[in-house]
N, C-alpha and C positions, 0 to 999 in steps of 0.2 A: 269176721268176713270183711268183704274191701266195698262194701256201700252197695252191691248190685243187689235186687229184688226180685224176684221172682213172683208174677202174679198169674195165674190159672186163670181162664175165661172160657165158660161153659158155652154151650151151643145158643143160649138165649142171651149170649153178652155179659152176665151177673160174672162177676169173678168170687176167686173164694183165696183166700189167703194160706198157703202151707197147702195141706192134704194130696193123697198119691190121685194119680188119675184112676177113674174107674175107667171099667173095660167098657169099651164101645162109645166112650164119648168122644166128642169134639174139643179138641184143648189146643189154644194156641196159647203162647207164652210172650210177655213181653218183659226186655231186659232194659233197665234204668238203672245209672249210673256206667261208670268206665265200664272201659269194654277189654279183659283181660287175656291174653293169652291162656288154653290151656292145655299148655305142657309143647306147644311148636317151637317151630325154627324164631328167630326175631322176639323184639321186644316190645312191639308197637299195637299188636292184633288189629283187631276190623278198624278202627277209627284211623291206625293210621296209614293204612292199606288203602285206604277210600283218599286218607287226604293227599296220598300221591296220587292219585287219579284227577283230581281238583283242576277242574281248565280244560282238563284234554278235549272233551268236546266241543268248546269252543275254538279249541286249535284247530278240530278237523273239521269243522264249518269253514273256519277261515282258509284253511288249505285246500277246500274244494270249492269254495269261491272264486280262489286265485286261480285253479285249474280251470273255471268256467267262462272267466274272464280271457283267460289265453286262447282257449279255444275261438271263444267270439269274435276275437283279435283277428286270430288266422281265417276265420272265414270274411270277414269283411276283408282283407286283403288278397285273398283269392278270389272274392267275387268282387273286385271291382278292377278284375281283369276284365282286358278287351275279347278273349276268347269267349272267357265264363259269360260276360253279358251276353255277347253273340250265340251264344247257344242256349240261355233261358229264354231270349226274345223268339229265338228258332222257336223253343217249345211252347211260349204262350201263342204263337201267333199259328201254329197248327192246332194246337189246344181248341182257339177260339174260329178259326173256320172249319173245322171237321169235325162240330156239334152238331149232330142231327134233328 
């Protein structure tokens, strides 16, 4: 065999070494050692699947940072037009005398 393991762990956590599952239990499996293809396309399987993925998330943080950043851009130079002031002043200043 190529180093991987296979361990059984019953519904109380106790694992057991080798034997079939019995019916109705709860059995999760954990795999140690390489992680091999079996029988797919590629010659990498999950390890190296994952490790093309490695960074993307941080790429698409920083890409939607850089979007958040533009955006903020564009509105601080549209609001520091003379229209746009003139018509939030309009609305604070009705705002605050036509509180009842």
């Amino acid at each position: 065999m190529d180093g991987t393991r296979v361990e059984q762990v019953g519904r109380n956590g106790a694992g057991r070494e080798g034997g079939g599952d019995r019916a109705g239990s709860a059995v999760a499996r954990r795999w140690q050692g390489p992680c091999t293809p079996s029988g797919g396309r590629g010659s990498g399987g999950l390890l190296a699947h994952l490790a093309d993925e490695e960074g993307s998330a941080t790429a698409e943080y920083a890409i939607a940072t850089m979007a958040a950043v533009g955006f903020a851009g564009l509105l601080v130079v549209i609001l520091k037009g003379d229209e746009v002031r003139g018509i939030l002043t309009d609305l604070v200043t009705r705002a605050l005398t036509s509180g009842g």
